[in-house]
VOKOLTOR-76053 format. One record per residue (C-alpha): residue number from 1; residue in three letters; x, z, y. Coordinates in nm, 2 decimals. Layout:
N
+------+------+--------+--------+--------+
: tigu : fifi :      u :      w :      v :
+------+------+--------+--------+--------+
:  NUM :  ala :      X :      Z :      Y :
...
+------+------+--------+--------+--------+
***
This chain:
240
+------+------+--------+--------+--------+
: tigu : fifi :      u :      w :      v :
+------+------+--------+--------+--------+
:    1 :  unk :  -1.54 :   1.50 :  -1.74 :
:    2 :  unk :  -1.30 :   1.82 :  -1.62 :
:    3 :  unk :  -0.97 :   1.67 :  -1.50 :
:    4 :  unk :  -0.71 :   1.69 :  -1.75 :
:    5 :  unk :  -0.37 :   1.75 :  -1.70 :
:    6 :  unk :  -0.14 :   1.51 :  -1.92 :
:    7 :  unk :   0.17 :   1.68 :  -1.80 :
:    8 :  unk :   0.31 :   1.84 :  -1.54 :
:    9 :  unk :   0.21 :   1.64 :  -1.23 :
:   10 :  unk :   0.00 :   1.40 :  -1.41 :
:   11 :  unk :  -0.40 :   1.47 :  -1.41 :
:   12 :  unk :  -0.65 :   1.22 :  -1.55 :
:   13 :  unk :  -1.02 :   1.21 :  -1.45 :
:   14 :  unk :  -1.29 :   1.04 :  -1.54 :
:   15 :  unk :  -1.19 :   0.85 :  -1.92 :
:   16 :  unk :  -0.98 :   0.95 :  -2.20 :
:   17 :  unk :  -0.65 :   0.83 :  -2.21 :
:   18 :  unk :  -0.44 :   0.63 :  -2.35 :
:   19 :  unk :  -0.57 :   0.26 :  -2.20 :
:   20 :  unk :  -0.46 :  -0.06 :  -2.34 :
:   21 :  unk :  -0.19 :  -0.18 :  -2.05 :
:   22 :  unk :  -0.30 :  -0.55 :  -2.16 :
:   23 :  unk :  -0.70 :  -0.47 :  -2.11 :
:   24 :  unk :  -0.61 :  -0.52 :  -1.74 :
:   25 :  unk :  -0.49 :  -0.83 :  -1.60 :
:   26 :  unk :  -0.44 :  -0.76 :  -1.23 :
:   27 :  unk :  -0.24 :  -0.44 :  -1.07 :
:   28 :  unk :  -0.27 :  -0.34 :  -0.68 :
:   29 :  unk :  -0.03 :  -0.15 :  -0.46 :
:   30 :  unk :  -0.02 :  -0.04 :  -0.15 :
:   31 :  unk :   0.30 :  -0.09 :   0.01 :
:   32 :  unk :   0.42 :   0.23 :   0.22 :
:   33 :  unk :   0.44 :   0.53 :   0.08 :
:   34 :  unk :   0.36 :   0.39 :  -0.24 :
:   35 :  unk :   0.56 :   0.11 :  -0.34 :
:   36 :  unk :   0.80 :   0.25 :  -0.04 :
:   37 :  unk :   0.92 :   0.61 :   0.07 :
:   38 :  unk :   0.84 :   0.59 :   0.44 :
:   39 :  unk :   0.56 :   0.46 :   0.68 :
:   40 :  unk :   0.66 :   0.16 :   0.85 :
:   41 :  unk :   0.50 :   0.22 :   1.15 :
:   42 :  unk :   0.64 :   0.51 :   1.25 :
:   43 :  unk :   0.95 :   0.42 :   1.12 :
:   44 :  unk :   0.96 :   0.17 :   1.38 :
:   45 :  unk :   0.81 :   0.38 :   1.66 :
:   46 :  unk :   1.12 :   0.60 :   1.63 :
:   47 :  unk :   1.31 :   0.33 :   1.86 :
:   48 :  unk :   1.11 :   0.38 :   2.17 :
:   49 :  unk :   1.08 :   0.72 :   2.11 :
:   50 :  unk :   0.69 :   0.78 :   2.02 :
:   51 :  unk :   0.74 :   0.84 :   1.64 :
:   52 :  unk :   0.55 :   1.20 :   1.66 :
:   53 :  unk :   0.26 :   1.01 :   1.83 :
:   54 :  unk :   0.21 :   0.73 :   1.64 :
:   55 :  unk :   0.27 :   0.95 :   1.27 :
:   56 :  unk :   0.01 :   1.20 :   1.41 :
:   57 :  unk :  -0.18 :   0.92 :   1.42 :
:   58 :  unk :  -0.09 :   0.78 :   1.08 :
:   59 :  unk :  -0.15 :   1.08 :   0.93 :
:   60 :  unk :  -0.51 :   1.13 :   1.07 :
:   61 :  unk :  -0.58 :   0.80 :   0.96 :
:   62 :  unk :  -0.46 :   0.81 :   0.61 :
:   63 :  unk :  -0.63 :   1.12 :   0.59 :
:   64 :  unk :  -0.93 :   0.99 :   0.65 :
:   65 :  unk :  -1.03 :   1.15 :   0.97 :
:   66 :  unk :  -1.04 :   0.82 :   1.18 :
:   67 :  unk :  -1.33 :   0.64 :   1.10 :
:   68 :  unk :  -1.23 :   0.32 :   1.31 :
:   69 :  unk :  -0.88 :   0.25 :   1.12 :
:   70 :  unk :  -0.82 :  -0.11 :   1.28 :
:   71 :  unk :  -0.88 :   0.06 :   1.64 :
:   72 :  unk :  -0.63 :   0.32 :   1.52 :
:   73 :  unk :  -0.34 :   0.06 :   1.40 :
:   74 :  unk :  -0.40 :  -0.15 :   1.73 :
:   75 :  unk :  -0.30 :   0.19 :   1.94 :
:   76 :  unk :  -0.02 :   0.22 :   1.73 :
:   77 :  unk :   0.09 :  -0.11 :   1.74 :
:   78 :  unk :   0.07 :  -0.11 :   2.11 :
:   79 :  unk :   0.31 :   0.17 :   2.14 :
:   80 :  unk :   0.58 :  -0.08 :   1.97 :
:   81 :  unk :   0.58 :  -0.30 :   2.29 :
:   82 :  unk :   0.97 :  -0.35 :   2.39 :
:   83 :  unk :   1.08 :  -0.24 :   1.96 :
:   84 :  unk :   1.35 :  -0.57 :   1.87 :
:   85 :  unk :   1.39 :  -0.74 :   1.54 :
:   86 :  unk :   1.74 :  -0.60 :   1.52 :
:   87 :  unk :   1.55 :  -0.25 :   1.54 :
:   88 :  unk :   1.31 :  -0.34 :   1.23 :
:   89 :  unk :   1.61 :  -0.52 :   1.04 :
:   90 :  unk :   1.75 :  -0.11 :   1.05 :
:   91 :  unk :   1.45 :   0.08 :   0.99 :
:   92 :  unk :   1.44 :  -0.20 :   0.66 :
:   93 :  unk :   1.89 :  -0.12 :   0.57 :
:   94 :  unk :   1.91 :   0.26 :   0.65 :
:   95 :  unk :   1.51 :   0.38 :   0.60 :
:   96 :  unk :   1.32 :   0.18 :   0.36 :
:   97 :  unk :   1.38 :   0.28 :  -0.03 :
:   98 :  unk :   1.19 :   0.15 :  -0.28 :
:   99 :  unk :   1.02 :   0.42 :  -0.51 :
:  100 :  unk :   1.15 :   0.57 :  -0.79 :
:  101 :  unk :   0.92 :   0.39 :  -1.11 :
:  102 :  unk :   0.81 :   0.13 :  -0.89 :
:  103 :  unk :   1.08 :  -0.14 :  -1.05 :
:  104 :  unk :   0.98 :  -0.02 :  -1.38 :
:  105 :  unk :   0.60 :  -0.03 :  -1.39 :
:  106 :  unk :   0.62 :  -0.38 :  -1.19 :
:  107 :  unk :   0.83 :  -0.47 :  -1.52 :
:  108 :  unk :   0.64 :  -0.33 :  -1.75 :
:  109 :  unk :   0.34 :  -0.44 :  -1.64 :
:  110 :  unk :   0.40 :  -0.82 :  -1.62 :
:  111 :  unk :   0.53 :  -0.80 :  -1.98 :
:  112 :  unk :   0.17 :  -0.74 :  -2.05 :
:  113 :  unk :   0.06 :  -1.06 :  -1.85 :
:  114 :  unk :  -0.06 :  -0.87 :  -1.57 :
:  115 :  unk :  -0.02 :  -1.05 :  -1.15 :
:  116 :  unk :   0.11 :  -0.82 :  -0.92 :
:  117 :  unk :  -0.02 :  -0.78 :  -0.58 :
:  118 :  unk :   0.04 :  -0.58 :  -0.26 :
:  119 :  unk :  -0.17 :  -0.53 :  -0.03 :
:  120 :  unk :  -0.05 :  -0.34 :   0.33 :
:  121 :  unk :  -0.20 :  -0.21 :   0.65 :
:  122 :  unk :   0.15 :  -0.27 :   0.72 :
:  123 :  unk :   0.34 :  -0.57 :   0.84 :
:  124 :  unk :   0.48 :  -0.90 :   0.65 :
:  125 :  unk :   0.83 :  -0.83 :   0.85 :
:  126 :  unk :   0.90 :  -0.53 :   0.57 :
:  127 :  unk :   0.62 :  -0.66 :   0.28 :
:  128 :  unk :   0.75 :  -1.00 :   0.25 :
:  129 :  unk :   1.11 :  -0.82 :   0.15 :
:  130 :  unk :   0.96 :  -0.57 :  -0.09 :
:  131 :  unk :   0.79 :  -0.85 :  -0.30 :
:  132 :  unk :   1.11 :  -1.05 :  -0.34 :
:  133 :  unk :   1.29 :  -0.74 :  -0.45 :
:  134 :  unk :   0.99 :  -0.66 :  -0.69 :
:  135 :  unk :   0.88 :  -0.98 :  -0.79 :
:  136 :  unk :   0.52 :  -1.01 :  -0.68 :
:  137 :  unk :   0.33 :  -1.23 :  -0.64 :
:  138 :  unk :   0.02 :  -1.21 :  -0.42 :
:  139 :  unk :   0.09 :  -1.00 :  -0.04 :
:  140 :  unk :  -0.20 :  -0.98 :   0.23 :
:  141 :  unk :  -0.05 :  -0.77 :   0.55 :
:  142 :  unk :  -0.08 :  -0.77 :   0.90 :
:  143 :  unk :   0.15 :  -0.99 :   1.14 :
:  144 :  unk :   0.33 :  -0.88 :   1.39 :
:  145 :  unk :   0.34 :  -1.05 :   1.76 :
:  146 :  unk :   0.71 :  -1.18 :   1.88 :
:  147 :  unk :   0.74 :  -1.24 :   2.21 :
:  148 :  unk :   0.94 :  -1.63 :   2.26 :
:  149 :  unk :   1.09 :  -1.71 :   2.54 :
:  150 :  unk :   1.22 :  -1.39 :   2.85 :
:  151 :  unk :   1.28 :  -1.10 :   2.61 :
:  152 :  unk :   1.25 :  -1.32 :   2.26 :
:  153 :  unk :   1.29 :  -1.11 :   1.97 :
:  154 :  unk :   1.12 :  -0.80 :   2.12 :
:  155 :  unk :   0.75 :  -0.68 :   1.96 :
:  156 :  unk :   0.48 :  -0.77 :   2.21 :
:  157 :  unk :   0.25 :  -0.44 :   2.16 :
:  158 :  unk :   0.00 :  -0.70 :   1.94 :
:  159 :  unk :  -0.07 :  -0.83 :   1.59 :
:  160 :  unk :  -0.17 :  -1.20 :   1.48 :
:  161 :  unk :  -0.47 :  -1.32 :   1.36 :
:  162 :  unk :  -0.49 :  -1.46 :   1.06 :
:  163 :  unk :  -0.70 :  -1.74 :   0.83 :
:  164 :  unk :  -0.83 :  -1.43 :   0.67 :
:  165 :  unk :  -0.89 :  -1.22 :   0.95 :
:  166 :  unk :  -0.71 :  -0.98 :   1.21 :
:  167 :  unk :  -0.61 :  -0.70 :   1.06 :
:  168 :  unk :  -0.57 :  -0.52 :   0.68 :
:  169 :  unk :  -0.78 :  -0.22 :   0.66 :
:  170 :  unk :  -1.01 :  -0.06 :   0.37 :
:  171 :  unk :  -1.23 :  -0.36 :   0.35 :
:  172 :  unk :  -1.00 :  -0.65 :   0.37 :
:  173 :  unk :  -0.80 :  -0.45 :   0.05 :
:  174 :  unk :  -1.11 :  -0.47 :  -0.14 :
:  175 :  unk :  -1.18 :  -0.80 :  -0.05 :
:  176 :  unk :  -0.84 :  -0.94 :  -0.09 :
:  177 :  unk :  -0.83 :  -0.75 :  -0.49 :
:  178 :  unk :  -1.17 :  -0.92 :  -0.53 :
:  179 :  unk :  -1.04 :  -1.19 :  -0.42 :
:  180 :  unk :  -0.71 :  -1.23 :  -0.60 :
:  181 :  unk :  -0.97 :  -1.15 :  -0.90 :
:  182 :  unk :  -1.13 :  -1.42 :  -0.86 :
:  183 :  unk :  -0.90 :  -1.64 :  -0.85 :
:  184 :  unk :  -0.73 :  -1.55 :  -1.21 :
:  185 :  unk :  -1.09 :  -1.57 :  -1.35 :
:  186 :  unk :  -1.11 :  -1.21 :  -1.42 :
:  187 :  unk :  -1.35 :  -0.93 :  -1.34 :
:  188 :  unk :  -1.28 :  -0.60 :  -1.12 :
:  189 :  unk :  -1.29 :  -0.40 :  -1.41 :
:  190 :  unk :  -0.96 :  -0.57 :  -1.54 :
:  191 :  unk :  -0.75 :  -0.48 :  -1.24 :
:  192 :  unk :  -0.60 :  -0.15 :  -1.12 :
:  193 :  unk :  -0.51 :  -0.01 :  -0.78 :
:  194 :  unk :  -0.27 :   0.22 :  -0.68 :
:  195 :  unk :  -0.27 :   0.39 :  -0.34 :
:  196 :  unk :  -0.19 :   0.68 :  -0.15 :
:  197 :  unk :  -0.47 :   0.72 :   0.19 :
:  198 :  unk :  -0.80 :   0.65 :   0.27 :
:  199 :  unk :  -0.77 :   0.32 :   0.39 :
:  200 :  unk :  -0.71 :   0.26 :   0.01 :
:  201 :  unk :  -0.99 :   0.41 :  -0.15 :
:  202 :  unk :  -1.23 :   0.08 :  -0.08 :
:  203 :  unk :  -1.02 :  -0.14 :  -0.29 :
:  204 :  unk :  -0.96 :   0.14 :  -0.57 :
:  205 :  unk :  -1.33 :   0.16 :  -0.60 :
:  206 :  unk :  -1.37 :  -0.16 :  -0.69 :
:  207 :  unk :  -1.07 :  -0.14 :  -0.89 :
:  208 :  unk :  -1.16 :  -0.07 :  -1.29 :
:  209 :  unk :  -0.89 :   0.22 :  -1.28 :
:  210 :  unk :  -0.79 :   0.40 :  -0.98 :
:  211 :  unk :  -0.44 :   0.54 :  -0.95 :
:  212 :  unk :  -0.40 :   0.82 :  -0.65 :
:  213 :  unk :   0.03 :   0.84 :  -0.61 :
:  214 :  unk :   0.14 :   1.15 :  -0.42 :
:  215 :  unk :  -0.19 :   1.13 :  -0.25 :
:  216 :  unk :  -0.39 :   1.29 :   0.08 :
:  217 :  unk :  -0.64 :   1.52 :  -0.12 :
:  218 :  unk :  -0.92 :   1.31 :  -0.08 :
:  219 :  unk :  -0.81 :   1.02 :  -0.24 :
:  220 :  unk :  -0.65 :   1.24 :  -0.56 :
:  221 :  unk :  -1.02 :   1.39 :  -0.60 :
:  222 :  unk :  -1.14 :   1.00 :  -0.60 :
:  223 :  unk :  -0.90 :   0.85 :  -0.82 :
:  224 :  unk :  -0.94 :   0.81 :  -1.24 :
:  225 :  unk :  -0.56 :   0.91 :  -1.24 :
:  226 :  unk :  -0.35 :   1.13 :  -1.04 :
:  227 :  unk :   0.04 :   1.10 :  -0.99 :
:  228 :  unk :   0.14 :   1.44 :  -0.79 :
:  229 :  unk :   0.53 :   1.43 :  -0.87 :
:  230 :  unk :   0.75 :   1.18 :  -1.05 :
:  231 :  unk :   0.74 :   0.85 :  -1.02 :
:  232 :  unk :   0.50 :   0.54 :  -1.00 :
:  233 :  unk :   0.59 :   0.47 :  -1.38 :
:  234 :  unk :   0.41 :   0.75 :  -1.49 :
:  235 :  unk :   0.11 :   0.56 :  -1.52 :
:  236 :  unk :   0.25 :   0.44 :  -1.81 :
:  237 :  unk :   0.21 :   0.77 :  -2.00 :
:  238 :  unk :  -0.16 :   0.71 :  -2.00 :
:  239 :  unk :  -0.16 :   0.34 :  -2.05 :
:  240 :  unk :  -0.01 :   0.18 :  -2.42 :
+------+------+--------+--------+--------+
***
């Protein structure tokens, strides 16, 4: 169908709005620059003084134009060597805002029975905060190495593996929605996914609505609704 426009900002592709809110019974976010206003990552690489390399490099990736994300993250990452706790605990007080509508459509949609869950290609240190100040309740994202001992406190350059594997990317999204899915006894169709780069387009595939929010233009040609201004609670204009 030809993209329709809802309102200013809003474009809907692919089905007729409105939805039923309570049809679904699972929603996905990405964490930064969707549920948050910044990338972490580069937000972090500002205190050793490589945040234009490692955004160019963010950028390129959530653009799509790195096919080998995990490769990209692990050359980020590794430009973080020396970067202390105390320099993540003010990248989280000074940098990090939640975005405007997140609060509300989190509310909103658990009102209608729905789980919540965020999944990140960034790190636990600033996800693990945004769920207790949102009230999620699933988070899958990637770990970040602490040196102990000489120097304790201070990044190591690495991430840690996990039971489910060593880092977050496109696939491990979509797994991790199909997962969660599973889990609550409930198909893909009934969830939605919310995200902002390419690295999210696997899991909003699988998803049974896509949501593209303030978007790189690949994943807003991909996704069943586009948010390009206002906030993540406009979703809720489409879906009753």
């Amino acid at each position: 169908m030809k993209p329709l426009e809802i309102s200013p900002g809003l474009v809907v592709q692919r089905f007729t709005p409105p939805l039923a809110l309570r049809s679904f019974k699972l929603i996905a976010f990405d964490m930064d620059s969707t549920l948050i206003n910044i990338e972490c990552v580069d937000e972090i690489a500002d205190a050793v003084g490589c945040k234009a390399e490692v955004a160019a490099i963010t950028e390129a990736a959530m653009r799509g134009e790195i096919a080998d994300y995990k490769e990209s993250l692990r050359q980020r990452v590794a430009l973080l060597r020396g970067v202390t706790i105390a320099d993540m605990e003010q990248v989280y007080v000074e940098r990090l805002r939640i975005n405007p509508g997140a609060a509300e459509l989190i509310g909103a949609c658990k009102a209608a029975d729905l789980k919540v869950l965020l999944v990140s290609g960034g790190f636990t240190f600033f996800a693990h905060r945004v769920r207790d100040t949102l009230g999620i309740d699933f988070v899958r994202a990637n770990v970040l190495e602490v040196r102990s001992g000489p120097n304790c406190g201070e990044l190591t350059g690495r991430m840690v593996d996990q039971p489910w594997g060593d880092i977050c990317d496109g696939a491990e999204k979509r797994r991790t929605l199909l997962e969660v899915a599973s889990l609550l006894g409930i198909e893909p169709a009934q969830c939605i996914a919310m995200g902002d780069g390419a690295n999210d387009l696997p899991m909003m595939d699988a998803a049974g609505l896509s949501v593209a929010y303030h978007a790189k233009p690949r994943v807003r040609e991909q996704a069943m609704v586009a948010i390009h201004s206002g906030g993540l609670d406009r979703l809720l204009e489409v879906l009753r």
